[in-house]
Structure formats: C-alpha cells, structure tokens
C-alpha positions, 0 to 999 in steps of 0.5 A: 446566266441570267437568273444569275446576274438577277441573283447577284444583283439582287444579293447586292441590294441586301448586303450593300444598301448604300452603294445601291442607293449612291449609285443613283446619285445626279449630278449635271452642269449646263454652261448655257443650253445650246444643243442642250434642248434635249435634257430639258422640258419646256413649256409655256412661255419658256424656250432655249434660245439660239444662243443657249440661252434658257427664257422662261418668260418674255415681257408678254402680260400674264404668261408662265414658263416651266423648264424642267431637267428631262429625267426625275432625280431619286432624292430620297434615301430608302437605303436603311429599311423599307420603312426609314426614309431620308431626303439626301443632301442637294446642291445647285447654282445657277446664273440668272438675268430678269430684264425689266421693261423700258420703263417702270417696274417689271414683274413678277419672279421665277423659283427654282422648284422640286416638284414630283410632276414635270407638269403643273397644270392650272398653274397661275401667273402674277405671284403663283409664279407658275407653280401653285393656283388659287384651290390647291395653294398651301395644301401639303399634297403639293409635295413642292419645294421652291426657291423664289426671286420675285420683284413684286410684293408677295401675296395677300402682304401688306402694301409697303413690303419690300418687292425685290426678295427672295424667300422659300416657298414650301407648298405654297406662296407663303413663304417661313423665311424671306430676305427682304430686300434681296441682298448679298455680304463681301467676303470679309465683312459678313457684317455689311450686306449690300442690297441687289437689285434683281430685276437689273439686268445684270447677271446674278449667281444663286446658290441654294445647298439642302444638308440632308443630316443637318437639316438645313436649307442655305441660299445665298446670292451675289452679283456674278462677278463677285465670290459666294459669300460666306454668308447666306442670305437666308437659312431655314432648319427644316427636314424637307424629307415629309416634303418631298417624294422618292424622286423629283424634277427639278428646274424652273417656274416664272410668270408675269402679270400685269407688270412683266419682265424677262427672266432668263437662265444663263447657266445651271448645275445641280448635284446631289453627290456633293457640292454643285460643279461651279459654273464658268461664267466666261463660257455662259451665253451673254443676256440679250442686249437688244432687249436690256438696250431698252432701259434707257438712263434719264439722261439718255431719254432726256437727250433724246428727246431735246434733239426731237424738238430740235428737228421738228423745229429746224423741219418746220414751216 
C-alpha cells in the first residue's frame, strides 16, 4: 500500500507539475498578533505585544529587531523542468505606525524583506536597518530583497536628500529606485501626490505586488483610511528570479541609531496565490497611546510651561 501511494505520488509529479507546484502556495492574514506568537520569529528588539501589536523597535539607541513568519515560503517555481526556474508572483499589505520621539526627528526605518535565513547575524543598526553589514552589503550572495520605510537620509547620500522615503533595496542599501519624499495620489487624480509623513504616528497602509511574468515590482502607500491608490508610488521592472532562493521568509527588519523611533506593525497579509487578503483595519490593534501622548503640539508645550512659571510664582517666597 505504501509503494503505492509513493508510486501515485511520484506518477503526480511527472504527469501534473503545475498542480504539485500550486499546491505549495502560501497565503496568510494576521488582524494584530494576539495568541498569533507562534507563526512568528522574533528577535532583537522585536516582540508581540499583549495587545497584538508586533514592535520591532522601541525608542532605545542602536538596536535592531526581526520578526519573521515562522515556516519558509517556496517562492520559486521549478514546475517546467529541473533546469527552468521562475519567481512566482506575491502580494502583501500591511498596516504600520513609526513613533517618533518627544521631541526632534526620530530614526531610522524598518523594510519588508525576503530572506533565505530567518537569522541575520551581524546585521547593524543605523541605515543597515538590521538586514545587511559593513562586509557583505551589496554582495549578490545576499539573496535578499527589501522593501525600505526610512525617516533618515540614506547611506553614503548627499546631506540634503530627503529622509522620509521608501525605496527598494535589492542586496544592499543602496537602492535602483526610490520615492522621495514618501507620498501617495487620490483616487481620481493620480496627478496630484500628497507627501506622508511616516514617521507620524498615524497608521499608514503598504502594499507591495511582485508580477512573476510581467516582471515587475509595485509599491504603493496611503494613509490607512484612504483607498489603494491607483497608482504606485514606485515601479521597478526587474526579474528578481536570480535573487531570490527556492524558498524564503518572509517578514520584517528595523533598527535605530543615534535617533530612534518606534516602529510598529499593526496587521499584516501576504499571499502568493493571488492578491493579498485586505486587512480589516477596525479589527487591528490601536498603536500605543501612552507612547504617540509624547509628542506634544507647541502649543501644548508652551501652555505647559506658562502654567509652571506661574506656580513657582504663586509658591515662592
């Protein structure tokens, strides 16, 4: 019965390649992570909190966080011949927050990233986000992609680029496109982008789509209220098949520096049979309020401050 059922299977894989190959297909949806702490890998600074919320980073200087779904994604399609290999098609969204801190600019960002290991040993904070160091960045042993959200200037760039952007990291830092500022177009006027800021605090939708036969790359934000637009943000025609290996994790990588900010992952879906499920957004976790009640408005402070002068007067001698 045995040799039988091996026969069978084995006769399947000859005669029927691509219904072998689809049935690997992944698809997944997390509203928040709570009682979800099984499906994910975390290390460093990264934790699912009681609230479900996924932190990859808090406000401490020079730390990275990872979190990683737990099982590899076959993202590689072998199904014509043994010697013919194809990067099938994936889709994700997710729903992030970056918390800056009370006062200044916060730094740096976190990428959604591919990567053949679940571990990145030796990855450095500031702009190597946690993914890549000093000795192995831009080496096409890597095998990684990444999607970055950073609030700094990228590395080794002149000192007046923009900070707040998103850009495509293909085995390194340096990245072949990039939207700078970060920004999103209305639905009905693709014409007309309007910059975000990412390092808000507010929540802010990402969707990033891999066209395994077109060959093209799309990334597109928007506040979380808002529709996808239409429009990408960004587009890169690139086969990423010589990138990437027979199977991946998938997930994310942060870090901070000098400056540092909290970056946050309130939901997340990823598919590759297809469009990403959405994301519900009422039934996602709410980002910390005892954390974004540290960014006072001016006024704010300046009240603040005129009522502390008045009761050192009032209290004085």
């Amino acid at each position: 019965m045995t040799l039988s059922l091996c026969f069978f299977a084995f006769l399947c894989l000859i005669l029927f390649p691509d219904h072998v190959a689809q049935s690997q297909n992944v698809e997944f949806v997390f509203h928040g992570f709570k009682g979800q702490e099984a499906s994910l890998i975390t290390e460093g600074a990264s934790f699912t909190k009681p609230t479900g919320l996924l932190r990859l980073t808090n406000r401490s200087n020079f730390v990275t966080g990872h979190a990683f779904y737990t099982k590899p994604v076959p993202i590689i399609n072998r199904s014509s011949s043994s010697s013919s290999r194809n990067a099938y098609s994936f889709s994700t969204s997710f729903v992030f927050c970056i918390i800056p801190p009370g006062s200044g600019r916060g730094g740096h960002g976190f990428a959604f990233i591919l990567s053949p290991d679940k571990h990145l040993p030796g990855a450095q904070d500031e702009h190597y986000l946690g993914i890549f160091k000093e000795s192995n960045d831009g080496n096409s042993s890597n095998h990684i992609f990444a999607v970055e959200f950073d609030t700094v200037k990228g590395y080794n760039e002149p000192s007046d680029s923009e900070g707040n952007h998103v850009g495509i990291n293909i085995n390194g830092m340096s990245n072949p496109v990039a939207a700078r500022p970060a920004a999103y177009s209305e639905q009905g006027n693709e014409q007309n982008e309007r910059d975000i800021k990412l390092e808000s605090g507010d929540r802010i939708l990402a969707w990033i789509e891999y066209d395994g036969q077109q060959k093209v790359v799309n990334v597109t934000i928007s506040p979380a209220k808002k529709p996808k637009p239409s429009k990408p943000l960004i587009t890169l025609q690139k086969d990423l098949t010589s990138i990437l290996l027979d199977s991946m994790y998938v997930g994310f990588s942060a870090s901070t520096g000098e400056k540092s900010s909290s970056h946050y992952i309130l939901g997340w879906s990823f598919s590759t049979k297809g469009v990403a499920p959405p994301l519900n957004l009422s039934q996602l976790p709410a980002p910390p309020p005892e954390e974004k009640s540290l960014s006072f408005k001016p006024q704010v402070t300046a009240v603040t401050a005129t009522l502390s002068v008045l009761t050192i007067i009032l209290l004085g001698p």
